[in-house]
N, C-alpha and C positions, 0 to 999 in steps of 0.2 A: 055419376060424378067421376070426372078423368082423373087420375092418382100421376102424379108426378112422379117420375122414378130419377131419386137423386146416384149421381156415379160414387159408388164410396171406395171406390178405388184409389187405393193413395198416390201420393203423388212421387213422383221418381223421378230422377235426375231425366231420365231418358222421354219419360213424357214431358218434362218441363222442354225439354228439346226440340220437340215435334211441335210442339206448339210454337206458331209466329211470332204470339204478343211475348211470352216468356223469352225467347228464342232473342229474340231485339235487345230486350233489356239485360239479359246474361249478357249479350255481347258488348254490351255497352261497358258495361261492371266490368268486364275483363279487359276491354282495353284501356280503360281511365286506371285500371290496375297496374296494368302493363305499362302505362307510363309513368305512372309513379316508381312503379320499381326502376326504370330506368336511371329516373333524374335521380333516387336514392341512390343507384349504382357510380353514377359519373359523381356526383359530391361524394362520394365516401373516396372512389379512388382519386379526384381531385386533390383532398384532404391528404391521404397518405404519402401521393407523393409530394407536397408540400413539406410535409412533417422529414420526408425522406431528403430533400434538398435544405434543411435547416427552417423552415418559412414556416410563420404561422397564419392562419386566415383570421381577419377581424378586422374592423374599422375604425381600429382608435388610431391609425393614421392620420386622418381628418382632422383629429385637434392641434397636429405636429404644424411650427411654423413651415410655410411655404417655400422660401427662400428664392423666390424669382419674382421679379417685375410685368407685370403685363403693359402693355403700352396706352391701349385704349380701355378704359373703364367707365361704367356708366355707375358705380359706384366708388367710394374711396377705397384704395383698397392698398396696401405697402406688402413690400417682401417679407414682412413681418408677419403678416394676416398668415389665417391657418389656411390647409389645403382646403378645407370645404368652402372658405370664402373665394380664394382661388375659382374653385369648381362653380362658384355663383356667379361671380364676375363672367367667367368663358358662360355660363347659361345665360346670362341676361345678353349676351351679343351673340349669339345662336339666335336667341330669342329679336331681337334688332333686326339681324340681317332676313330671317323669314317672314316676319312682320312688315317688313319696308319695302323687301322682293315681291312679297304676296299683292300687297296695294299696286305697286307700280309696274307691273306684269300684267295684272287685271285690267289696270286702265288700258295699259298701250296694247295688251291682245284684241280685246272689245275694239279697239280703235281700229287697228290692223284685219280685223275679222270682216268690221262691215265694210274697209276699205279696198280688201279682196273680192267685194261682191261689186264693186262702182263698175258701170258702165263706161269711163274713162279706161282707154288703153293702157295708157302710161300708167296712171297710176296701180290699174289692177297687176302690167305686170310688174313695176317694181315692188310690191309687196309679193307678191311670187317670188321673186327670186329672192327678198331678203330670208322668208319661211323657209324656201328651201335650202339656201347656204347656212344659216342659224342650225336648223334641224339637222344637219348631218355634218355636221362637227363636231367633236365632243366637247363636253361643259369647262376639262380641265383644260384645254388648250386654249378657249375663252378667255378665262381667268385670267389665264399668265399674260395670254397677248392684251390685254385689259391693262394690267396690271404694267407691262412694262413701258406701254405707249403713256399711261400718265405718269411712270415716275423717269422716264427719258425724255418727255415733251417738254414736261414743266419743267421752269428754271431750279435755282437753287436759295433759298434764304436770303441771303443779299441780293438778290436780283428778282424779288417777288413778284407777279402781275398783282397789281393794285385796281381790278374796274371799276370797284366804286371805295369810297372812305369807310376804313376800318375790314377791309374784307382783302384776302391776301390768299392767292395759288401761288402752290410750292411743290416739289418734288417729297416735301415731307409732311405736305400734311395740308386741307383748306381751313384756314383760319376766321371764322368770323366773331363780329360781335358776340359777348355772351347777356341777356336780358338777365337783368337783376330787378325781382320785384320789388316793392315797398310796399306800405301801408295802404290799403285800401285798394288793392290790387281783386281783394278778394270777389269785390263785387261785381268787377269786370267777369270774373269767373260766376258766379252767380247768373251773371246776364246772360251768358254762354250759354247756361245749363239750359237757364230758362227759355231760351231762342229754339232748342234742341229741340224740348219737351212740346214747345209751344208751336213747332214745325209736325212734328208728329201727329200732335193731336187735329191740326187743321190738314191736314193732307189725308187722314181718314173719314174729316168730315169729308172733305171735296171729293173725295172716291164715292162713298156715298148719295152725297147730291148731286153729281154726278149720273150715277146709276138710277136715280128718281127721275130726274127731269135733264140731264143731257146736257147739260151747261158746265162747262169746263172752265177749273179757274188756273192761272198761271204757278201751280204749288211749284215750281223748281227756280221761277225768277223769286217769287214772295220769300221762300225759303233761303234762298241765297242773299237775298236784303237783310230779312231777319237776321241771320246768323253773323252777319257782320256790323250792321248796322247798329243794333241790339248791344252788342259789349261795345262798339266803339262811340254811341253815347254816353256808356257806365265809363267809359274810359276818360273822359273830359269831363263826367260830372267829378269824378273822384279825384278831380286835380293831376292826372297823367301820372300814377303812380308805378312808372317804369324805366329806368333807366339801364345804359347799356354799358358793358366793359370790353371795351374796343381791345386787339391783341396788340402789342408792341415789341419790335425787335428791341433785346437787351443779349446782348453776346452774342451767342452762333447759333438762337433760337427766339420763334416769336414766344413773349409769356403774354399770360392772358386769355379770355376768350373762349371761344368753342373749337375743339379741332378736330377735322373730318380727315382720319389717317388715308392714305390712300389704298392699304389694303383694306380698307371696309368700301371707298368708293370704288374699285375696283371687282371685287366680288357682291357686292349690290347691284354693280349694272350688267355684270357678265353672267350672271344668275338669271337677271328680271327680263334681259333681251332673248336669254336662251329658253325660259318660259314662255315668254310673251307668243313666242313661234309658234310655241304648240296653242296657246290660250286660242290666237288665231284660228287655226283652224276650225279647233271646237265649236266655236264663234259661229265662220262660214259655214260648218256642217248644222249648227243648232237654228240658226237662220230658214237655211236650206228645208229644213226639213217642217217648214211650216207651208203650209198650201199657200200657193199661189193665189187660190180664190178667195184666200182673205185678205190681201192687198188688193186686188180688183175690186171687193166689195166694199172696203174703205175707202177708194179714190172714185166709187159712183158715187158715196156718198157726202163726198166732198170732202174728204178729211186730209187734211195736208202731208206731206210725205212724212216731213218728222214726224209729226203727231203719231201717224200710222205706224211706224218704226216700234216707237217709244211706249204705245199704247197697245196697239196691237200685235207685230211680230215679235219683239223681245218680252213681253210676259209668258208668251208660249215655247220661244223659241230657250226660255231657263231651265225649260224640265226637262228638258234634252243637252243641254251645255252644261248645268250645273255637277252630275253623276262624272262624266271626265276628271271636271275641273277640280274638283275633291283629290284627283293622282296629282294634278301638274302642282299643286299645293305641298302636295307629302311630299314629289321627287324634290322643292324645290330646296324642302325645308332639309331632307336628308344631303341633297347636293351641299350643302352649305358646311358640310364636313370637309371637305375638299380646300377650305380656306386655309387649312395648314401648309399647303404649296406656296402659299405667297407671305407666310407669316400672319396672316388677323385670328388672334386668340380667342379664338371659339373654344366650347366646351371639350372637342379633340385635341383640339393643338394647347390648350391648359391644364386640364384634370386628365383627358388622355396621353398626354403629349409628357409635357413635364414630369406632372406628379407622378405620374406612371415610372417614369427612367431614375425620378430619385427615388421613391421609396420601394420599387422591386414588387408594390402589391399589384399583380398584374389581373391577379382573376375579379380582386373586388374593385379594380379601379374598372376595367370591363365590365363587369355585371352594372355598377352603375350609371356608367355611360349609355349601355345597350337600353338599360330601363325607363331613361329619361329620352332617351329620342320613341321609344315606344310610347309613353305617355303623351309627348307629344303628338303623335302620329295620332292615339288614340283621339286628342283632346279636338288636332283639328278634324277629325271624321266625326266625332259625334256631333260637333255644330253645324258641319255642312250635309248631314244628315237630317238633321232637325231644320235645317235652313229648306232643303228639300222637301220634305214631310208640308213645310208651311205651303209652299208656293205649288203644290199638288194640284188638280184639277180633281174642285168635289163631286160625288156623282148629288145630284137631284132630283 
């Protein structure tokens, strides 16, 4: 019987060395070390010299009132409200303009992507050349020239363009009706939900029966009936429980209403156009990079071009567009710091901007500025991660 001979040789710094698996994990310990030592090093001397310029670090500034106006708010909010309301109002239109960029970027790339691939001259090259003048101009020059053509085009208050009743372009601002629900509005919303839910769950039948037996149902007309058709029956059962608060001029301003400042229409469209270039591309390359002989194999089979598009090259051509489009998404949402050029009170040009120059707290009004655009960046990667993950190709 063979005798195992254990090493009882102790262990040493210097053998733990030699060896790879230990060798990896020291090195690891030493520099998650090293880093920590670091950032204790920059907050300690951060601290000192605060203490040494009179400044103390903490954030009971936040509860201090605000004492400025913002113009556009998606909440209520007065020069009265503290800085961290401040800091919420500039986040919910951070949040606005990345959210409204993101949708309308998406659409008009897609658009632009497969209209760079048409076999029309004209049209492939004028989308050429829009990509390419869009693409090599920079975003803040966008802006401004965005921004100075709507508020030099448009007239002035007294001399409104009126295209239809109750709706009003201004150099200060577009005015429309604002909807005022009532009672039994809820059900309309009810029927929404229910259209939504009800579109989902028949659109994985029909992929389904589909894949069984080959019979295709129209899920994107059916769904688009649904979804309107659906509340706007709950809307006339329920006695049309919505009426609207049209804007009206009183003095040297329209009151009333909904108003779309022009620094938000300005940096929405000069963001989503300057996106949309690159979406393009992505688009054309993600296309591109699907075989050829699966469009051949779909028009022997007689499958219509759209169909073919819509069922066949765009579900393959995502898992190659999608990885991109995840950047064009973060640059668009970080771009959207850059609205302090034209004045739209984003979370830089309010909680950075303002609060920052009155109360002197420079390191913690930074740190939580830098924290909140990082959680955002985090929050849109991890869906379009997960959005990716879904629409993978399983192995079988």
């Amino acid at each position: 019987m063979a005798v195992i001979e254990q090493d009882s040789e102790p262990l040493t710094l210097g053998r733990l060395w030699s060896d790879k698996r230990y060798r990896a994990v020291i090195t690891q310990i030493l520099v998650v070390a090293g880093i920590f030592m670091l950032i204790a090093f920059l907050a300690t001397n951060a601290v000192q010299n605060l203490e040494a310029l009179g400044k103390t670090f903490g954030f009971a500034f936040l509860q201090a009132p605000a004492g400025y106006d913002i113009n556009q708010t998606l909440i209520p909010y007065n020069s009265q409200d503290t800085h961290f309301r401040a800091g919420v109002v500039g986040l919910l239109n951070t949040g606005l303009i990345a959210i409204t960029g993101c949708i309308f970027a998406t659409i008009l790339g897609f658009i632009l992507g497969v209209l760079r691939l048409s076999s029309n001259w004209l049209i492939n090259r004028i989308v050429y050349c829009y990509v390419e003048f869009t693409r090599n101009v920079p975003v803040l020059v966008q802006i401004l020239l965005w921004h100075g053509v709507i508020v030099s085009t448009l007239p002035g208050v007294r001399q409104a363009l009126s295209p239809t009743d109750g709706v009003f372009l201004t150099n200060r601002g577009f005015y429309v009706p604002k909807p005022i629900f009532e009672d039994g509005f809820m059900l309309v919303v009810v029927a929404f939900l229910a259209a939504i839910v009800g579109m989902v769950v028949f659109s994985r039948w029909a992929k389904k029966h589909q894949e069984a037996t080959g019979q295709i149902y129209p899920v994107f007309s059916i769904g688009v009936a649904a979804i309107f058709g659906l509340p706007l029956i709950a809307f006339f059962i329920a006695g049309m429980p919505l009426s609207f608060d049209a804007p009206a001029l009183q003095g040297f301003n329209f009151q009333g209403g909904i108003v779309v400042r022009p620094e938000y229409a300005a940096l929405w469209f000069a963001l989503s156009i300057y996106t949309a270039a690159f979406i393009a591309e992505i688009v054309r390359a993600g296309i591109q990079s699907v075989s050829h002989g699966q469009t051949e194999a779909a028009f022997a089979l007689g499958v219509k071009p759209n169909w073919t598009m819509r069922l066949i090259i765009v579900p393959q051509a995502l898992r190659v567009i999608v990885p991109p489009l995840t950047s064009q998404y973060l640059n668009l949402t970080k771009n959207s710091s850059l609205a302090i050029a034209i004045g739209y009170m984003d979370i830089v040009a309010t909680f950075g901007g303002i609060t920052l120059n009155q109360t002197g707290k420079e390191m913690e009004v930074m740190i939580i500025v830098l924290t909140i655009y990082l959680t955002i960046s985090l929050l849109i990667s991890a869906f379009m991660n997960w959005y990716n993950r879904r629409i993978a190709l399983v192995e079988r």
